[in-house]
Backbone as JSON Lines, residues from 0, in Angstrom:
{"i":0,"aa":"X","n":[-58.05,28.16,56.7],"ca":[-56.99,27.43,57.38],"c":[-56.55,26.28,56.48]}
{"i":1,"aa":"X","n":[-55.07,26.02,56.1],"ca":[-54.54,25.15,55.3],"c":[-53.89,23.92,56.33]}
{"i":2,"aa":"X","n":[-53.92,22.9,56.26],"ca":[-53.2,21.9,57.37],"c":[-52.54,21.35,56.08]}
{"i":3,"aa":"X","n":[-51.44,21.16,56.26],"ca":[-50.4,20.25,54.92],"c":[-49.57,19.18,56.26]}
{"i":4,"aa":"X","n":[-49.45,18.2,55.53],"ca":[-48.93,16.92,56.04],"c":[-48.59,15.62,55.48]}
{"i":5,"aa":"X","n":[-47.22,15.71,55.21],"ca":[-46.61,14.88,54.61],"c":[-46.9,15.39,52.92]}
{"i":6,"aa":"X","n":[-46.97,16.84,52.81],"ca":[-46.79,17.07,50.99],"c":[-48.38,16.94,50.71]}
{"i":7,"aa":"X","n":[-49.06,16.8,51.8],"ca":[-50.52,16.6,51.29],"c":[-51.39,17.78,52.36]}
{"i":8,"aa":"X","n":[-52.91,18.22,51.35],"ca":[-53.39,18.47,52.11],"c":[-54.41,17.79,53.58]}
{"i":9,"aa":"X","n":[-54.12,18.06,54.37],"ca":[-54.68,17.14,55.33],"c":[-55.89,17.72,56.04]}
{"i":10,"aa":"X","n":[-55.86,19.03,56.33],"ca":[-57.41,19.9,56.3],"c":[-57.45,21.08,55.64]}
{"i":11,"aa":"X","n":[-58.57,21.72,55.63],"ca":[-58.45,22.75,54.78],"c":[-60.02,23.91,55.13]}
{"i":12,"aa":"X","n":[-60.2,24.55,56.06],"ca":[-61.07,25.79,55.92],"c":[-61.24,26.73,55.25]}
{"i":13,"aa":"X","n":[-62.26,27.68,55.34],"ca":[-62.16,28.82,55.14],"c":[-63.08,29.43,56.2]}
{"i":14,"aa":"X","n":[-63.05,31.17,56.42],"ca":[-64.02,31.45,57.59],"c":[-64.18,32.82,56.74]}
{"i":15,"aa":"X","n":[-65.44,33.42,56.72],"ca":[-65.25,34.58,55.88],"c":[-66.55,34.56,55.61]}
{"i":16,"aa":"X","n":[-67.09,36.25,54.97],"ca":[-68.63,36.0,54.15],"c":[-68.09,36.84,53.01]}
{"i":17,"aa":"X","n":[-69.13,36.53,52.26],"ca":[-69.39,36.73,50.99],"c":[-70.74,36.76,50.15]}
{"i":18,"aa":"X","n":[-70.69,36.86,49.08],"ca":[-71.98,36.62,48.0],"c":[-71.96,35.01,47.81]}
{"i":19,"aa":"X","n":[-72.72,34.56,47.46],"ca":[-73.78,33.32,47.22],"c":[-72.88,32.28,46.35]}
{"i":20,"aa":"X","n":[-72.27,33.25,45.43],"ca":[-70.93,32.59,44.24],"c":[-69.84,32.49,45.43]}
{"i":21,"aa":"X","n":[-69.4,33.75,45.78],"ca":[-68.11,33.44,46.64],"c":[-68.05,32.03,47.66]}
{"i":22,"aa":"X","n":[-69.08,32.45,47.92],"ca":[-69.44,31.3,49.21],"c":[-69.16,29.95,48.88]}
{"i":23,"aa":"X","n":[-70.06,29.66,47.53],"ca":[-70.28,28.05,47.25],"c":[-69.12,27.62,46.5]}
{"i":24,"aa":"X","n":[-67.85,29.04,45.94],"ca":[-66.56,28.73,44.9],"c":[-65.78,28.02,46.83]}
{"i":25,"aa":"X","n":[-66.06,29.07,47.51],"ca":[-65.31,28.55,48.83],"c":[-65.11,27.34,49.23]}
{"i":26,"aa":"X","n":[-66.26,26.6,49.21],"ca":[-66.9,25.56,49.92],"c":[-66.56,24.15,48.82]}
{"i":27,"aa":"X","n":[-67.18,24.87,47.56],"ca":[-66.34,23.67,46.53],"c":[-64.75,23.22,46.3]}
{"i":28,"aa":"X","n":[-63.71,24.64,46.67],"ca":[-62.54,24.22,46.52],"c":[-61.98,23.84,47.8]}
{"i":29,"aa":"X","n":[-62.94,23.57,48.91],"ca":[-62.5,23.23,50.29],"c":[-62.29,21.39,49.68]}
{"i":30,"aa":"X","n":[-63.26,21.27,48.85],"ca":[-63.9,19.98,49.06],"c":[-62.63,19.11,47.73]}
{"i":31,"aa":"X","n":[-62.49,19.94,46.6],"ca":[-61.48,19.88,45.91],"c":[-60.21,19.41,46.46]}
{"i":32,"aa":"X","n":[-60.27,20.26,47.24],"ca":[-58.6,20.2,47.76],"c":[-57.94,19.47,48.83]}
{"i":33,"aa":"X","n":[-58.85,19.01,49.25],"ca":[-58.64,18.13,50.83],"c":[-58.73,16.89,50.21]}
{"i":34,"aa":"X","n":[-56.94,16.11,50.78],"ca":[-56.44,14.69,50.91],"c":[-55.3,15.04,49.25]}
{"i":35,"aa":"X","n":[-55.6,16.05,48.4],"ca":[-54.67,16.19,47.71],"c":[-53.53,16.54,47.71]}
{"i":36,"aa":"X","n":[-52.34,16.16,47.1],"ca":[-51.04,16.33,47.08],"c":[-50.97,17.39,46.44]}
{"i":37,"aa":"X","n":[-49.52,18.45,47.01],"ca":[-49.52,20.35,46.91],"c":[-49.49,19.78,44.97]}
{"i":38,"aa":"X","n":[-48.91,18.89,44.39],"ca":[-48.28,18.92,43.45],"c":[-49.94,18.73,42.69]}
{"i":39,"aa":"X","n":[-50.96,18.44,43.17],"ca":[-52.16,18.35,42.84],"c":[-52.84,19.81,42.91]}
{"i":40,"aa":"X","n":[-52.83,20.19,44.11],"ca":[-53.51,21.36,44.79],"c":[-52.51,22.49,43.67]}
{"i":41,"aa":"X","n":[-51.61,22.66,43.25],"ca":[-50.93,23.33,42.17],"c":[-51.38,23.4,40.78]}
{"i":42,"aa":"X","n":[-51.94,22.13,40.78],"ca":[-52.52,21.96,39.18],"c":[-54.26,22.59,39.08]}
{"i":43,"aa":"X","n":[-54.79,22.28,40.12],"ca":[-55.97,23.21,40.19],"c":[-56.3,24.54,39.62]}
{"i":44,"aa":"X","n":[-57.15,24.56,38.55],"ca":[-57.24,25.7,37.58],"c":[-58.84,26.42,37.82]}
{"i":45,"aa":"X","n":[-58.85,27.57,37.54],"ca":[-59.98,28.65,37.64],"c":[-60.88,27.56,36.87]}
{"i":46,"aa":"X","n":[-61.02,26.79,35.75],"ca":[-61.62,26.56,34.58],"c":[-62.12,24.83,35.89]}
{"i":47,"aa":"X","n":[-61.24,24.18,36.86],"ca":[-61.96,23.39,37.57],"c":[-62.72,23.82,38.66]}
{"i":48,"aa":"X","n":[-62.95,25.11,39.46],"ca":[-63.45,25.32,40.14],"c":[-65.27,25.55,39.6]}
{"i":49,"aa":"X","n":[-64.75,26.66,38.54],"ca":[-66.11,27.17,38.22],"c":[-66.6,26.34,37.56]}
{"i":50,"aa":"X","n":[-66.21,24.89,36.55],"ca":[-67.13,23.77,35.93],"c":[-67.29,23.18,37.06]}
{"i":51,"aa":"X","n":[-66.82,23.01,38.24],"ca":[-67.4,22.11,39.29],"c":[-69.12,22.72,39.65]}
{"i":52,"aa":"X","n":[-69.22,23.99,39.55],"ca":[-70.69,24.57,39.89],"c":[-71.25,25.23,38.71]}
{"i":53,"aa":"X","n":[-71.03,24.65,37.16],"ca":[-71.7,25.18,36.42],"c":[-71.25,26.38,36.12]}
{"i":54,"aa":"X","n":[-70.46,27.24,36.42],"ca":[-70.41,28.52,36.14],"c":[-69.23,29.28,35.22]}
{"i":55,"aa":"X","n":[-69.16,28.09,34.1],"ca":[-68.34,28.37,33.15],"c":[-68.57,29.84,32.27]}
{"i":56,"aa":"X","n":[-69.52,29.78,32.14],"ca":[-69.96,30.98,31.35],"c":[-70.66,32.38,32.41]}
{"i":57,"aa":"X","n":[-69.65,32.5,33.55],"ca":[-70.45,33.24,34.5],"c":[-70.19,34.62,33.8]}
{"i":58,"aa":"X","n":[-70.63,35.62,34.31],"ca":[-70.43,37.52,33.63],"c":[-68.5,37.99,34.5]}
{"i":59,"aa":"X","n":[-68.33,38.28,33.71],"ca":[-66.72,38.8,33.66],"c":[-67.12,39.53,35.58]}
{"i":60,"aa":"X","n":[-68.24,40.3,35.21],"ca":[-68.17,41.2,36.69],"c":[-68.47,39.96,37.91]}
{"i":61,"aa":"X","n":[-68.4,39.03,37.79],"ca":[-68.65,38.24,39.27],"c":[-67.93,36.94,39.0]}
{"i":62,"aa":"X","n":[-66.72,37.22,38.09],"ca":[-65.68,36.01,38.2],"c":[-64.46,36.14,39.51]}
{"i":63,"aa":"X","n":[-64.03,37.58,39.74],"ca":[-63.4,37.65,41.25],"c":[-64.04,36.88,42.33]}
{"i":64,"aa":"X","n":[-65.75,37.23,42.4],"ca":[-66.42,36.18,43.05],"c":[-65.87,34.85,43.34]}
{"i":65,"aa":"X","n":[-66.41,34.57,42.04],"ca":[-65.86,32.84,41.77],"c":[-64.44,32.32,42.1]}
{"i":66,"aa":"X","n":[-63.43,33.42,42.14],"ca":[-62.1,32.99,41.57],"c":[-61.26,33.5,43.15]}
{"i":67,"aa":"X","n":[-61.5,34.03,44.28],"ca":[-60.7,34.75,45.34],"c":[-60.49,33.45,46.04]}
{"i":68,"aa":"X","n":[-61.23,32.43,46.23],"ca":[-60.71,31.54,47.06],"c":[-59.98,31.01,46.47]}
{"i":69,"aa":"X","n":[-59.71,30.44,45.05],"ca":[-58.76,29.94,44.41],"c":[-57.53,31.17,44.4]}
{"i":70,"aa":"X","n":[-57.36,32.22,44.24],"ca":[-56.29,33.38,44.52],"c":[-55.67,32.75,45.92]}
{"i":71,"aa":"X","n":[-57.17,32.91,46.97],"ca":[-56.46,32.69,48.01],"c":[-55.51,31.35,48.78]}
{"i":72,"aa":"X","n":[-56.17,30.22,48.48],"ca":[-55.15,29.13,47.93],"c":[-54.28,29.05,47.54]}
{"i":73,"aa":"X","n":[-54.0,29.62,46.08],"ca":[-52.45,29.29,45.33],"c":[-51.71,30.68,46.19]}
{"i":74,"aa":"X","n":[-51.76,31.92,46.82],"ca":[-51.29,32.16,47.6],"c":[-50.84,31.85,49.1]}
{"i":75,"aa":"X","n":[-51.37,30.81,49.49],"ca":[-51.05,30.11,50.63],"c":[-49.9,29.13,50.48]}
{"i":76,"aa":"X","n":[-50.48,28.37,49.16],"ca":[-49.31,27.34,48.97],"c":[-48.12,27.72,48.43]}
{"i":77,"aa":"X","n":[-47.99,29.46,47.72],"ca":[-46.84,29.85,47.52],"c":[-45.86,30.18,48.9]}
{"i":78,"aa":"X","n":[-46.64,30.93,49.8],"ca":[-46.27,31.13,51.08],"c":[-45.35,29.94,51.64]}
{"i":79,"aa":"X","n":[-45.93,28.77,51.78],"ca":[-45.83,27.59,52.17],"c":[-44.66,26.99,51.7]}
{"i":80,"aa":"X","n":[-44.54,26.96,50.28],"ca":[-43.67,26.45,49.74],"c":[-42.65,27.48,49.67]}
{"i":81,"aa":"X","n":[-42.53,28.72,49.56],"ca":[-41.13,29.64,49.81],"c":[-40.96,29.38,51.0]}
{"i":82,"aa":"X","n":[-41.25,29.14,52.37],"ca":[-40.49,28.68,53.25],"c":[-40.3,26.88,53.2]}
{"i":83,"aa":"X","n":[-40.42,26.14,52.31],"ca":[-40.07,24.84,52.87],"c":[-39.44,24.3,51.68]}
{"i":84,"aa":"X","n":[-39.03,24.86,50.51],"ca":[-38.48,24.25,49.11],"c":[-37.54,25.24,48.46]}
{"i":85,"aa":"X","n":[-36.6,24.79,47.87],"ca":[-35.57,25.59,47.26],"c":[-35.68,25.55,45.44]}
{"i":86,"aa":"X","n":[-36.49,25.3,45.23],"ca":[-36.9,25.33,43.85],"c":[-37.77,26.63,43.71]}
{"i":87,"aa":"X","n":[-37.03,27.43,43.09],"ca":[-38.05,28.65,43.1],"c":[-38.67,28.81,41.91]}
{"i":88,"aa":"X","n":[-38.43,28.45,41.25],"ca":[-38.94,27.87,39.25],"c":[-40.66,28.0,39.64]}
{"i":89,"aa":"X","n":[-40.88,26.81,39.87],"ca":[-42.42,26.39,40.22],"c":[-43.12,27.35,41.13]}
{"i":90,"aa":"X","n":[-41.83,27.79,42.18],"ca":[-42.47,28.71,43.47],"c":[-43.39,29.86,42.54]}
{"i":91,"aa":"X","n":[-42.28,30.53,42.18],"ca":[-42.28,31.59,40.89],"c":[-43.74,31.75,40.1]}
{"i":92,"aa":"X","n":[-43.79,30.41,39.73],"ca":[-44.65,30.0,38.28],"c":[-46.26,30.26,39.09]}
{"i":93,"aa":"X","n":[-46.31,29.55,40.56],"ca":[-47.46,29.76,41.3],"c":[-47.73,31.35,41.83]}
{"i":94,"aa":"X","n":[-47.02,31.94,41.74],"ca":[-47.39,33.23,42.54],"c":[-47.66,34.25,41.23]}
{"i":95,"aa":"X","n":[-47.4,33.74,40.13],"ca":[-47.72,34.75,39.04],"c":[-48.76,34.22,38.26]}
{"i":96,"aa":"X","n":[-48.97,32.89,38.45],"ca":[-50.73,32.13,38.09],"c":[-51.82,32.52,39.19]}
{"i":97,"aa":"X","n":[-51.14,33.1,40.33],"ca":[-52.13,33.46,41.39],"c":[-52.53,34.5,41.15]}
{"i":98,"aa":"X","n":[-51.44,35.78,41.01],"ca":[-51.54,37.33,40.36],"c":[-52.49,37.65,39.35]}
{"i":99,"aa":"X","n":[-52.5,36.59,38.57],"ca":[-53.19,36.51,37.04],"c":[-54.63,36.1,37.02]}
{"i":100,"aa":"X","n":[-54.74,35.23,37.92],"ca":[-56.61,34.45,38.08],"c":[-57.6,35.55,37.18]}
{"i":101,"aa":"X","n":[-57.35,36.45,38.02],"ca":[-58.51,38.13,37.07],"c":[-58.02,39.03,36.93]}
């Protein structure tokens, strides 16, 4: 669950299971992302999630792990922002950095 308010994030869930990585990438970019501005929550990169838990050098096969809640994020805020902004440049730029994560 995304709550945005006033251009910021104002809450932010997730509800879901997973593996042990998925879980704690979940839980770290909950924690990331809450009270930040979208123009913040946009700049958020695969390379800050997984140094937030050490797992820079994780195995190629359990980086989807690491990386779906961040997918699932910058797909929310593309959502979000194609209905509330007419700049489609950036819209654009987020939904094909989302496509790309792995």
């Amino acid at each position: 669950d995304l709550k945005i308010d006033d251009e910021k994030v104002s809450d932010i869930k997730f509800h879901g299971k997973g593996c042990a990585i998925c879980m704690a990438c979940s839980s770290v970019l909950t924690e990331i992302t809450k009270g930040k501005s979208l123009e913040e929550v946009k700049k958020i990169s695969k390379n800050d999630v997984l140094g937030e838990l050490g797992l820079e050098h994780l195995q190629a096969v359990r980086i989807k792990c690491a990386l779906l809640s961040l997918k699932v994020l910058k797909y929310a805020l593309y959502s979000y922002l194609a209905k509330h902004t007419k700049e489609t440049g950036d819209i654009d730029k987020l939904k094909d950095e989302a496509s790309s994560l792995y």
